[in-house]
N, C-alpha and C positions, 0 to 999 in steps of 0.2 A: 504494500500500500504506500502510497506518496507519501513523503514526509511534512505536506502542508497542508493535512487534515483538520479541518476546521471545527473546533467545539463551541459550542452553545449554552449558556445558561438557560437552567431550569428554572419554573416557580411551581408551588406548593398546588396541588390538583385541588385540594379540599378548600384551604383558604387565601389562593390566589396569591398568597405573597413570595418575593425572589429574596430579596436582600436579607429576611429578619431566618436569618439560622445559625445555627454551632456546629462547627467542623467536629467532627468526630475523627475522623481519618483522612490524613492529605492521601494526593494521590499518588501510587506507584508505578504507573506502567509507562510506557513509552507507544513509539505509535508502530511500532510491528505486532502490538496487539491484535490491529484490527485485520484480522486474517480469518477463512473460514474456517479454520480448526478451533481457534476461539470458542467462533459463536457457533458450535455445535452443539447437541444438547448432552448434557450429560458426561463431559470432558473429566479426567483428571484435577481435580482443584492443584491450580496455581498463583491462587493469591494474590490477584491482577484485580486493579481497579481504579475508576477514576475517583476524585475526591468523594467524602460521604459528609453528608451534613443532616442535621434535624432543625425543620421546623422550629424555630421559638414559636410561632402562636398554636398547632395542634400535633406539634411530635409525632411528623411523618418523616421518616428516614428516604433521605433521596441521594441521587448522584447527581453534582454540579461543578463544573459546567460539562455536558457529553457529546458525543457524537450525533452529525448528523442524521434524521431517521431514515431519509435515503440509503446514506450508507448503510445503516443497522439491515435497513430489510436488503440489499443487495450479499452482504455475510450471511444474511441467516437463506437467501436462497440458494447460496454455494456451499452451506455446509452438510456434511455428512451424516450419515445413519451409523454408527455403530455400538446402538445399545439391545440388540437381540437377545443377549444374554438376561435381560435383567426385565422383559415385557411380560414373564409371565406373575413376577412379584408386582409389576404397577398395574396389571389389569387386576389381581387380587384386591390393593388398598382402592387404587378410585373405584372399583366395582361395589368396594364396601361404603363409599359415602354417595353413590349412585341411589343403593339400594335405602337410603335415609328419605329421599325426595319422599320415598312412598307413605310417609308421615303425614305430609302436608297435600295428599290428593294428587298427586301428579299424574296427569296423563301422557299415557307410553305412547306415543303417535310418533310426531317427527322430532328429531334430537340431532345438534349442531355441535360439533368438537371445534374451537379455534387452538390451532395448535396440536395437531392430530399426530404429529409424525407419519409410522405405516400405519394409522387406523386400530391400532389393537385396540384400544378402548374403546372403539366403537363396534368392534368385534364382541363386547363384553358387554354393550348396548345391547345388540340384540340377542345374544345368550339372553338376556332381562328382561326381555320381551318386549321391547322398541321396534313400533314400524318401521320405522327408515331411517337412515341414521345419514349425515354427510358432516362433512370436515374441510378447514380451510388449512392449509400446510406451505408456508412457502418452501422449504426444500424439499427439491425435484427427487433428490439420491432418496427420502424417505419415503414420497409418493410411490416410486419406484417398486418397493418394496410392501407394498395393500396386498392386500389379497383381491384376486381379481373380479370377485361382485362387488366389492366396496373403492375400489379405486376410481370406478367414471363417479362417483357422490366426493370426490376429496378434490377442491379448487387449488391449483398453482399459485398460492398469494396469499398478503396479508388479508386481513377482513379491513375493509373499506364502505361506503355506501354501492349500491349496483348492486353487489354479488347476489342478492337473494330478496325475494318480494316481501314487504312488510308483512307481518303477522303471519306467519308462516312457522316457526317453533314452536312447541312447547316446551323443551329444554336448551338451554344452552350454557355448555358446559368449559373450563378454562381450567386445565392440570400445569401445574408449572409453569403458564403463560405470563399472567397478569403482571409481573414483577418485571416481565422485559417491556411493556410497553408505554412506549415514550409519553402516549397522550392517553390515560385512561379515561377523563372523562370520556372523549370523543368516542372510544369502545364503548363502554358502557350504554350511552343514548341510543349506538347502532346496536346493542344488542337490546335496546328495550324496544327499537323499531323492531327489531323481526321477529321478538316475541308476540306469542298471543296473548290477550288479556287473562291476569290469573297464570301466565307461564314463571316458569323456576327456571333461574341463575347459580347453575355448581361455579365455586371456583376452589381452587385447591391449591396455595402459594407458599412459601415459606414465613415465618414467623418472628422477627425480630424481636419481640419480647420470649422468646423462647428461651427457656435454661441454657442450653446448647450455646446461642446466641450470646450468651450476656458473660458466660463462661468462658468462651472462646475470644470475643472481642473481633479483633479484625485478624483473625487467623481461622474465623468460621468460614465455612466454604460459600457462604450464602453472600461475604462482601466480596463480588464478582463484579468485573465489568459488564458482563450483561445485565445484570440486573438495575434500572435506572429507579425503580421506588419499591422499599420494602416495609413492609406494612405488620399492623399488630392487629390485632382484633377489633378495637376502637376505631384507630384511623380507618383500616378498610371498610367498615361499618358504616361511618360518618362520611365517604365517599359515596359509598353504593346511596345514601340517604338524598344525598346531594345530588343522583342523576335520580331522583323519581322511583327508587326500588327499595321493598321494603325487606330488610333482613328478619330473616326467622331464625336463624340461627347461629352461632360465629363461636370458635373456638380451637381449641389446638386438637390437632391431627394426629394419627397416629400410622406409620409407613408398615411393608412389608418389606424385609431384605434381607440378602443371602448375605453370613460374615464378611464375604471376600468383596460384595461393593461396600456395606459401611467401613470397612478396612480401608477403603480409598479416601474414603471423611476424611481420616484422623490426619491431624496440623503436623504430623512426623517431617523427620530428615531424610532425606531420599535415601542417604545409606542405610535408615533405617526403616524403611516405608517399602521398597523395591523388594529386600529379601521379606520380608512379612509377605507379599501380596502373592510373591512365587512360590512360600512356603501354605500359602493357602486357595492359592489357585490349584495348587497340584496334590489336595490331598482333600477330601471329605469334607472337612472341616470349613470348609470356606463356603460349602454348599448349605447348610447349616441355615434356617431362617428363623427370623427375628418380627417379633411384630412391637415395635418402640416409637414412643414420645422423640420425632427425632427435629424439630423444628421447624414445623408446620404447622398450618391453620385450614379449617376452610370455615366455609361461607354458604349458606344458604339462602338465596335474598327473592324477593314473586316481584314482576312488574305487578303494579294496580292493575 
């Protein structure tokens, strides 16, 4: 990437303000960051990020100043798929807060993934009994890789206005999404257009008042350069309030994982971190699953 990448100041989604926050963490990385192995999903944490600051007036954790979103969605259409190993533990956990909707009346009809990757979880839709399911994915390499009745429902692209006719879902759903994007109100409003009246909003994101989070500091895998705003239960709350959507639910999450990815978590030395991951890649042990509080949140929220 050019070495005359041009960054941007942020302001606060919830209450509009730029100037009034506290750095929490300058920034470390330089600009060979912005390469498409980066902004793949689910990388090796390497502890790259732009500056981190909170809100003074409602202690929303953001990145300031970032990258253009141009650039962001051009990376995230070049990057790769290489988490197969680990899609039958994330269709388990969001499968298990899928199956929460049905609290609140949800109708199984039509269900929208932004952020689909190959679609397993929408694979794990219809195991659930979901009409029809589609998904919007900017990388190609992950579309690639659907299964082939679900790949003509999975759009090449970010979600924008166009893609799909108003009132047309009754779920729309966001796993790992919501933290990379630049302008969440603007998501938010489009997915309360393509909701149907009385439709549910899953979103499933990391947790910065999480133990993990607060313990770790800036060596949790969560202060990433992709990530541009990271959210606690309150702020996301008082977002979603803020576009017209009513939360029914919000609190910390709980993952599915094999020892050998949360082993890639841990803030180690690579001379210590590389033999651990070889010594549990290649014996039992590493296959081992876990169901843990590991610094997540989700969100349960109805358009009116």
């Amino acid at each position: 990437m050019p070495q005359e990448i041009e960054l941007h100041s942020t302001k606060c989604p919830i209450c509009d303000s730029d100037g009034r926050a506290t750095v929490l963490y300058p920034a470390n990385f330089d600009f060979a960051a912005f390469n498409p192995a980066i902004y793949s999903a689910r990388r090796l944490p390497d502890r790259v990020h732009y500056r981190i600051v909170r809100c003074s007036t409602c202690g929303l954790v953001r990145s300031d100043p970032v990258a253009d979103p141009q650039l962001l969605a051009e990376l995230y259409a070049r990057s790769t798929f290489d988490y197969e190993l680990e899609v039958e533990d994330l269709s388990r956990t969001y499968g298990r807060y899928l199956a929460r909707l049905e609290r609140f009346g949800v109708h199984k009809g039509k269900l929208l993934e932004i952020g689909c990757g190959n679609g397993f979880f929408l694979e794990e839709a219809l195991r659930r009994g979901y009409g029809s399911v589609y998904g919007v994915e900017p990388g190609k390499a992950a579309i690639d890789r659907a299964r082939k009745d679900i790949r003509p429902n999975i759009v090449n692209d970010v979600l924008r206005p166009g893609l799909f006719p108003a009132e047309t879902f009754d779920v729309v759903c966001l796993f790992q999404t919501f933290d990379h994007i630049s302008d969440p109100g603007s998501l938010l409003d489009e997915c309360g257009r393509l909701l149907k009246p009385s439709g549910l909003l899953l979103c499933f994101n990391h947790n910065i008042e999480a133990g993990s989070a607060k313990l770790l500091g800036e060596r949790s895998p969560i202060i990433d350069i992709e990530h541009t705003f990271l959210y606690s239960p309150t702020t996301i709350s008082k977002l979603f309030e803020k576009h017209s959507f009513k939360p029914l639910e919000t609190g910390s999450a709980r993952n599915t994982y094999h020892l050998y990815y949360l082993s890639r978590l841990l803030p180690l030395p690579g001379l210590l971190k590389r033999p651990l991951l070889r010594l549990l890649k290649d014996t039992r042990f590493g296959s081992v699953r876990l169901t843990v509080p590991l610094g997540n949140l989700c969100i349960i929220a109805q358009r009116p």
